[in-house]
C-alpha positions as CSV (number, residue, x, y, z in Angstrom):
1,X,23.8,91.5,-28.7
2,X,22.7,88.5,-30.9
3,X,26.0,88.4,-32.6
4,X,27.7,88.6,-29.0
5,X,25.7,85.3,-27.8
6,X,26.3,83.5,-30.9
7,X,30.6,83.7,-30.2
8,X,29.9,83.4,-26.8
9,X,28.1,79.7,-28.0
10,X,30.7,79.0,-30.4
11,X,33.3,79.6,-27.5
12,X,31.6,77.2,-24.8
13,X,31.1,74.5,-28.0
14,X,34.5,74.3,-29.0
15,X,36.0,74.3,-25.1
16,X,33.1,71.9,-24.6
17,X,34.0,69.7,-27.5
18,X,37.7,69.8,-26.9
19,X,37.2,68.9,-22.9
20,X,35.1,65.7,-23.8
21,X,37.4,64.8,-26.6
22,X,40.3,64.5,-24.5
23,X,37.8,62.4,-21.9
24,X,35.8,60.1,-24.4
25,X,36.3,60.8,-28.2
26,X,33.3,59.0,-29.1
27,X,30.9,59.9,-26.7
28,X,31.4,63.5,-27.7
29,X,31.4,63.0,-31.3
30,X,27.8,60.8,-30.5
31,X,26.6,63.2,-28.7
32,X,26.9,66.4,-30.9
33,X,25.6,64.0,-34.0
34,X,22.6,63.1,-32.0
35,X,21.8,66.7,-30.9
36,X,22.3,68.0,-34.7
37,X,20.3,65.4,-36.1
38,X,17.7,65.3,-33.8
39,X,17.0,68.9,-34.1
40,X,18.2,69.8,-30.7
41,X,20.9,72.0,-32.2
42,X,22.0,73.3,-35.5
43,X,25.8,72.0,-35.9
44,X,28.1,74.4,-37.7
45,X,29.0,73.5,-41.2
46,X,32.1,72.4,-40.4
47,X,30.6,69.9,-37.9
48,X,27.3,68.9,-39.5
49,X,29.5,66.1,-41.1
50,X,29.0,64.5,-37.8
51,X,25.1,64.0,-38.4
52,X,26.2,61.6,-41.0
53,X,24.2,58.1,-40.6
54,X,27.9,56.4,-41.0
55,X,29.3,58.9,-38.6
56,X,26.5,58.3,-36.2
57,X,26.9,54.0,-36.5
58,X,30.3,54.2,-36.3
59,X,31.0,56.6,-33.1
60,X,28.2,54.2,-31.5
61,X,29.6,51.4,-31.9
62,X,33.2,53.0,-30.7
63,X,31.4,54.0,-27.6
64,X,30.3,50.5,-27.0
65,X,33.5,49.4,-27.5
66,X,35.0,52.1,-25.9
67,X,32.2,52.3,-22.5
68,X,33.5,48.1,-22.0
69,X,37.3,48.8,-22.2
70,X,37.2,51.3,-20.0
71,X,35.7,49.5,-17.5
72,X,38.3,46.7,-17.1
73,X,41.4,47.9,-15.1
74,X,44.9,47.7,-17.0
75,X,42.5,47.4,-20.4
76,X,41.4,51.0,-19.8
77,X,45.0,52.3,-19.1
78,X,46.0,51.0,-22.7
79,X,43.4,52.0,-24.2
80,X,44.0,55.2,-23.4
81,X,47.8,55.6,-24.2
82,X,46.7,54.4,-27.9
83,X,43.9,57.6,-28.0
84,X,46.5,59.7,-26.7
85,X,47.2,59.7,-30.7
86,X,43.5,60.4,-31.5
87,X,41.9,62.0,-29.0
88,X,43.9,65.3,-28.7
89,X,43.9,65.6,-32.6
90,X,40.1,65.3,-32.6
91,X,39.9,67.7,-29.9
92,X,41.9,70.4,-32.1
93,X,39.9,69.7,-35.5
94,X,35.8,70.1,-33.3
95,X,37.2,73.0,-31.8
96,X,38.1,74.5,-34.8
97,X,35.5,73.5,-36.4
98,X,33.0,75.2,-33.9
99,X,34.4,78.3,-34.1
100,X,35.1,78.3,-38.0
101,X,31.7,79.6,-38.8
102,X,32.0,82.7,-36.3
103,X,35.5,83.3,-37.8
104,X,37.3,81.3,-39.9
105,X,40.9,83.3,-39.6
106,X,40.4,81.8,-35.7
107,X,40.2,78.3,-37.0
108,X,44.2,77.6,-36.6
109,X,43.8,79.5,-33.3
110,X,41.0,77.2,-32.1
111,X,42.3,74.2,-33.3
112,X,45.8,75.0,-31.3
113,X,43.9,76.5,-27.7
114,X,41.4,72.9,-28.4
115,X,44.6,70.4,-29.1
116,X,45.9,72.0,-25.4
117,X,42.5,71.4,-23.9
118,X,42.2,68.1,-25.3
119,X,45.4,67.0,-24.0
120,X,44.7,68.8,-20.6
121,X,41.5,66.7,-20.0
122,X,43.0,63.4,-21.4
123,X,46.3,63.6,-19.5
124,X,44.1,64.2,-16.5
125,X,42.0,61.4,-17.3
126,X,44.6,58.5,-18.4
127,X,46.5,59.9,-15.3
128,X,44.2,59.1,-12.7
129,X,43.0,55.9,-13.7
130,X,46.6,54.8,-13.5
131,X,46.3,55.2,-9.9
132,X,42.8,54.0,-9.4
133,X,43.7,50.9,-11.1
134,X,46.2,50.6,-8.4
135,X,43.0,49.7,-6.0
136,X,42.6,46.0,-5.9
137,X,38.8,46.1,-6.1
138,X,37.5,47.4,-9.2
139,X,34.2,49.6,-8.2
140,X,36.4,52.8,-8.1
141,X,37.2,51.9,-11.9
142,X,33.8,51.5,-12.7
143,X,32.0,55.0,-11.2
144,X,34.7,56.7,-12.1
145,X,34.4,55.7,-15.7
146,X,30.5,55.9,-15.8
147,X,31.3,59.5,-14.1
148,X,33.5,60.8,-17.1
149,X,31.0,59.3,-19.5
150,X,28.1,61.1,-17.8
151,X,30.5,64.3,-18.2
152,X,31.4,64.4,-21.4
153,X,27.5,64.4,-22.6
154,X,26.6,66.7,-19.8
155,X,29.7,68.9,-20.4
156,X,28.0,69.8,-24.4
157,X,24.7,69.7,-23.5
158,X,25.5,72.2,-20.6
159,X,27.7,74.6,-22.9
160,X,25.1,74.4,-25.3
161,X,22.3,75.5,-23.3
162,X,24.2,77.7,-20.1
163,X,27.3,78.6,-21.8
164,X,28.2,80.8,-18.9
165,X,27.7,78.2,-16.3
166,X,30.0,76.0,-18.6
167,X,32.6,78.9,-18.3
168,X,32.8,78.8,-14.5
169,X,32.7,75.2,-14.3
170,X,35.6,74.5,-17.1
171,X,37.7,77.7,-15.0
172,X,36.6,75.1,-11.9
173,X,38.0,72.4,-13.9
174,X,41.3,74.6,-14.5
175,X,42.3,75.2,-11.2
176,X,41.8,71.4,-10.3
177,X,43.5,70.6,-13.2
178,X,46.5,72.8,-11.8
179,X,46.4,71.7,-8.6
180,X,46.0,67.8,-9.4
181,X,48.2,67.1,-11.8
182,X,51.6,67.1,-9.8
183,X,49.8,64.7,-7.6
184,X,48.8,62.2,-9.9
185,X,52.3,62.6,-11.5
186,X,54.2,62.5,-8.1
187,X,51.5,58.9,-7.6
188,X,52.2,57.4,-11.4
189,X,55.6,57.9,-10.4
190,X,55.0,55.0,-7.3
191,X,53.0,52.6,-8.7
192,X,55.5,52.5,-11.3
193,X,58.5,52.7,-9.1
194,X,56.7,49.3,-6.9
195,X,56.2,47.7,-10.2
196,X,59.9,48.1,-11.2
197,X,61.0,46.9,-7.8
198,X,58.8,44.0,-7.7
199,X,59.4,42.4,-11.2
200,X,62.9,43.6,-11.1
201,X,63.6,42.2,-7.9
202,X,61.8,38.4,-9.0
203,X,63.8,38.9,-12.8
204,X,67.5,39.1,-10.2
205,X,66.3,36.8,-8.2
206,X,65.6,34.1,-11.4
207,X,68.7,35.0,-12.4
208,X,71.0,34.6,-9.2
209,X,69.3,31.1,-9.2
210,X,71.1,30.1,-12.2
């Protein structure tokens, strides 16, 4: 029974970890470095790297950087197309990593099933504040990006602690996932179809005028 709960936890860490990679890299990485180091939770080897003191100072001062950007609309749009190349990486190597010490002929597997999730949560993450930067006032931006930072720490701390209610909410998260994507893909696909038509319509008008 003990060994069953102690996959089951290395399951719901690595899905956890992956999830709020793909969301906020470095509020993830914080998070689990804090917890470990604090006592709060014993890392697995592969992760205790994480409770380094230079880990620790330089995720926090990422998230700083990171918990601004995100804030300002168009800023947080780029920033996130230039973690696209970070985020889902990092996403594959904690999941692996959590699940290494349970079994480490699953680590490839991990790190593959992690790298999807990763990308699953970011492209649902970058995607939507595409179109919530389309509002003219920028409150939306704001909660929404103090809501996916609450997330991401609530998302480990809650598979750490109620792995099973983690489960149901990440199969939650699944089937919204599902179901929103197309939208926000079918929305992208206007904003940047009025963005083509307005600067491509001023650039032929410029260049009847001469």
């Amino acid at each position: 029974m003990e060994q069953y709960e102690q996959v089951i936890q290395a399951i719901t860490l690595a899905m956890g970890a992956a999830w709020a990679s793909g969301v906020n890299l470095y509020a993830a990485i914080l998070t689990l470095g804090v917890l470990g180091v604090t006592g709060n939770m014993v890392l697995p080897p592969e992760l205790q790297v994480l409770q380094h003191p230079m880990v620790l100072t330089a995720a926090g001062l990422m998230f700083a950087v990171e918990f601004f950007a995100d804030k300002i609309p168009g800023i947080d749009t780029g920033w996130d197309a230039i973690h696209t190349f970070i985020r889902i990486p990092a996403g594959a190597l904690l999941a692996a990593g959590a699940i290494s010490e349970v079994n480490p002929d699953l680590a490839v597997a991990a790190a593959l099933v992690g790298g999807t999730i990763a990308a699953s949560s970011h492209v649902t993450k970058s995607g939507s504040r595409v179109l919530i930067n389309a509002s003219p006032e920028p409150f939306s931006n704001w909660f929404a990006s103090l809501t996916e930072d609450v997330a991401v720490m609530g998302s480990i701390w809650l598979a750490l602690t109620h792995p099973y209610i983690f489960l149901g909410c990440f199969i939650l998260f699944i089937v919204l996932m599902v179901w929103l994507l197309p939208k926000i893909w079918s929305g992208i696909k206007k904003v940047f179809g009025f963005l083509y038509r307005l600067f491509g319509g001023v650039q032929s008008g410029d260049s009847e005028k001469i």
